[in-house]
N, C-alpha and C positions, 0 to 999 in steps of 0.2 A: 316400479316407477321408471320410467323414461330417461334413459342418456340424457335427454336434454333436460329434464329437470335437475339433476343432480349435478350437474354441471355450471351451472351460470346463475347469479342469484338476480341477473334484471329477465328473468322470465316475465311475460306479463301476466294478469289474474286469467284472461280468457285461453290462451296457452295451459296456464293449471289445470284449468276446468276441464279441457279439450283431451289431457293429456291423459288425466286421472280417471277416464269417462272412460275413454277408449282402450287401455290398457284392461278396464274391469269388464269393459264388455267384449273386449277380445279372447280375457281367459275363461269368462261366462257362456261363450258363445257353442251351442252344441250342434248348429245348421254347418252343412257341406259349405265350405266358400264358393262364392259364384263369380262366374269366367266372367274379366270384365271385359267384354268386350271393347341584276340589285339592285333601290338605288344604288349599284355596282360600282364603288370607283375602281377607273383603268379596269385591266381585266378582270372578269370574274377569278373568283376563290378555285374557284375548280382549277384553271386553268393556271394555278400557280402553286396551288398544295392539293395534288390530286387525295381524297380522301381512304382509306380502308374502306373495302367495300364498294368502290365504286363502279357501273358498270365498263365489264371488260370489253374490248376493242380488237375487233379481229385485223389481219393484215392489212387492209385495204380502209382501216380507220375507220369504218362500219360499226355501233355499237352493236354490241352482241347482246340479246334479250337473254335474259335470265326468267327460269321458271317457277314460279312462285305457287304457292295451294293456295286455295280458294279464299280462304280468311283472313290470308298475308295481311291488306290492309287494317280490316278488324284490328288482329293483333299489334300493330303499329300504333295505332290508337288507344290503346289501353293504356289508365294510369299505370300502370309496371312498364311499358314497354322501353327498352332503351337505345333507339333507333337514332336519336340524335344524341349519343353520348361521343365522348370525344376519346380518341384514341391517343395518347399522352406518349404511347413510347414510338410512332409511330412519327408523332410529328417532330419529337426527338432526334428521332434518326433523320429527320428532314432538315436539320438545323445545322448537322452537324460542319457541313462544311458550309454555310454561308460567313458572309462576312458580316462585319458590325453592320456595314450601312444596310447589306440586307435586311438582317435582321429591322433596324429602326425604319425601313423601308415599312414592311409586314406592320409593323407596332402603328404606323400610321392607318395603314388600309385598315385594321382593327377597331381604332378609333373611330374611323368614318362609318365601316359597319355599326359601331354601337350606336350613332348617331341617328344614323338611319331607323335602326330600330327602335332607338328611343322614340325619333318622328310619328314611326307606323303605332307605338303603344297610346301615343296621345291622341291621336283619331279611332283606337280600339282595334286596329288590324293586329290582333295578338299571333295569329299566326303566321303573320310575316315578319313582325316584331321577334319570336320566338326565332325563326330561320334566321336574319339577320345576328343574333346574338349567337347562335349556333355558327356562322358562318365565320365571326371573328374570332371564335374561339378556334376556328380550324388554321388560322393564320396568323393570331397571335402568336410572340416569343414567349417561349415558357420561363422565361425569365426576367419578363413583364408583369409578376406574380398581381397588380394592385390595379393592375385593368385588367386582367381576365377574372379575378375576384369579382368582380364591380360586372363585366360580361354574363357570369353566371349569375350571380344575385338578378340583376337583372332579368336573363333568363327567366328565374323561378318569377318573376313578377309575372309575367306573360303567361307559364303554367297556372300560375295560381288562377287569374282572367278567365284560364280554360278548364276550370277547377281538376287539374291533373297534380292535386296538391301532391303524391306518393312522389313524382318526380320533382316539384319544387323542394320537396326536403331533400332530396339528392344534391340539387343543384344549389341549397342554399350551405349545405356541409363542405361542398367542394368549395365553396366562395367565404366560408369558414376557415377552412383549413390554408388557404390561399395567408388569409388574413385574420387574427383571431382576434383581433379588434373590432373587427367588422361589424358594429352594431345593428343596422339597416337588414345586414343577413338572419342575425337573430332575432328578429323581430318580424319578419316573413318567415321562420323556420316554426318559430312559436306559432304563428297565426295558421300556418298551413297543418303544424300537429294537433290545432284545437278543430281546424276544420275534418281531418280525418280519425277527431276520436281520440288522439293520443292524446290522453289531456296529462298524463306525469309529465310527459316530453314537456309537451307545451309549458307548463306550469317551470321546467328547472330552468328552460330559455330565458324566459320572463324575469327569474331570479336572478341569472347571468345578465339580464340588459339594465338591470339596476344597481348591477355591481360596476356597471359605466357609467351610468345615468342615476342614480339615489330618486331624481323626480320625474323620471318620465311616467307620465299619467298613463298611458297605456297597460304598462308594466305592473304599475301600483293597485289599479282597480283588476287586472286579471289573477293578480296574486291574492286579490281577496274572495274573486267571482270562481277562479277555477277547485280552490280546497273541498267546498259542499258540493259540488260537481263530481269529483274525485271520491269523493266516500259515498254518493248517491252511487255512484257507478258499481263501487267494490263492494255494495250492500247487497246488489241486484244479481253481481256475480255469484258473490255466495250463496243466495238463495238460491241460484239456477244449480250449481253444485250440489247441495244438501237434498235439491231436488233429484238429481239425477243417482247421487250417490243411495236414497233410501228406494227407488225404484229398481236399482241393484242388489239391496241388500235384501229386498222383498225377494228375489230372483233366488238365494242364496237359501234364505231359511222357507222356504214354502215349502221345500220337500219335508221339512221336520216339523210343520204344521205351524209354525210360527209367520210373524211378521216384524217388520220395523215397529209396528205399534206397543210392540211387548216390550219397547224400549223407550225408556222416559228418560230425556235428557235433561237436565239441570246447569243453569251457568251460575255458577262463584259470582257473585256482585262486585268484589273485590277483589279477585284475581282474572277474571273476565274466563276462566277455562270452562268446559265443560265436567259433567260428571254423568252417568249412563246408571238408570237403575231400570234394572228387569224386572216385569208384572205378569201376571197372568191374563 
């Protein structure tokens, strides 16, 4: 069995399956392995917290073009990619020596960015909505902890719009972790983990938003819509398993003229295990 199984007990069932699968047909396996081949107030953000990453500028104030592969933007665009994440120790180092009013200086240009962005989310421009929240997050104080919470939450709204749900849960954790109060967070964290499948996630959210709320109706009808969700799920898993595991174990006994069939499995009605009897 797999490090990783043995290791952590929130593996999830398709991870099992995957793990357990490939482990049997890896030590089954008797072929040669094959080669694998703004509305900007005052100046822009740029121009006041240059970002990580940004392009380099040769002597003469020229940007210098960087050379990207072919798929660059592809990959930018993928739900995983994390092209607009925010570099925290960076902007750290960026703080270190300003003064209060600077700082509350930034706190404001933050605000107005969110503002903005809030504007562009209620006409649908999600992805300028998105920039702009990405952009006051590069100029927020990091110790503004209840608007960049509120920035990121945010954010994921805008993801979610562009159904890049894998990074709204990113952004809705960060805006979590900001504030763990945050209810608004966990209630997009939940909706974006039921949109990509993850319905346990989803489902412990939901528990979490009624341990603030006892009545939110959202909360209350998912906690009763996601449980048969959740075992239709893990019934289908199993099956896929049971399947792949006796397609292995046909692999195993064929040389000795046998099969999985010569074995008749029994479940305990009362202890739900199995028991295996061999036939001819």
């Amino acid at each position: 069995m797999s490090d990783r199984l043995k290791t952590t007990d929130e593996v999830s069932n398709e991870k099992i399956v995957e793990d357990l699968t490939k482990d049997l047909e890896f030590s089954l396996s008797t072929e040669e392995p094959k080669e694998d081949y703004v509305i900007n107030p005052g100046s822009s953000v740029e121009q006041i917290v240059p970002s990580a990453g940004d392009t380099q500028k040769t002597n003469d104030g020229i940007p210098q073009e960087t050379e990207f592969d072919d798929d660059y933007e592809e990959k930018n665009k993928s739900d995983d990619s994390d092209s607009d994440s925010i570099d925290e120790v960076s902007l750290k180092d960026a703080e270190v020596d300003l003064t209060d009013d600077q700082k509350e200086e930034r706190r404001l240009i933050a605000e107005q960015l969110k503002e903005t962005g809030n504007n562009a989310f209620k006409v649908g421009e999600y992805e300028r909505s998105l920039d702009k929240y990405t952009e006051g997050l590069k100029i927020c104080p990091l110790q503004s902890t209840k608007l960049r919470a509120v920035l990121y939450c945010n954010r994921s709204a805008s993801k979610m719009k562009l159904e890049r749900y894998k990074q709204a849960i990113k952004d809705c954790t960060k805006a979590i972790e900001l504030d763990e109060n945050y209810v608004k967070a966990y209630i997009r964290r939940a909706q974006s983990y039921e949109a990509d499948d993850k319905l346990d996630e989803s489902l412990a959210d939901y528990k979490k938003i009624l341990e603030f709320d006892p009545a939110h109706k959202e909360a209350i009808k998912a906690t009763v819509r996601l449980p048969p969700l959740i075992e239709q799920k893990n019934e289908k898993l199993k099956t896929e398993m049971l399947g792949k595991l006796k397609d292995l174990g046909n692999m195993i006994l064929k040389p000795f003229g046998l099969s999985t069939d010569n074995f008749q499995m029994e479940q305990d009605p009362e202890s739900k295990g199995y028991k295996i009897n061999f036939k001819q």
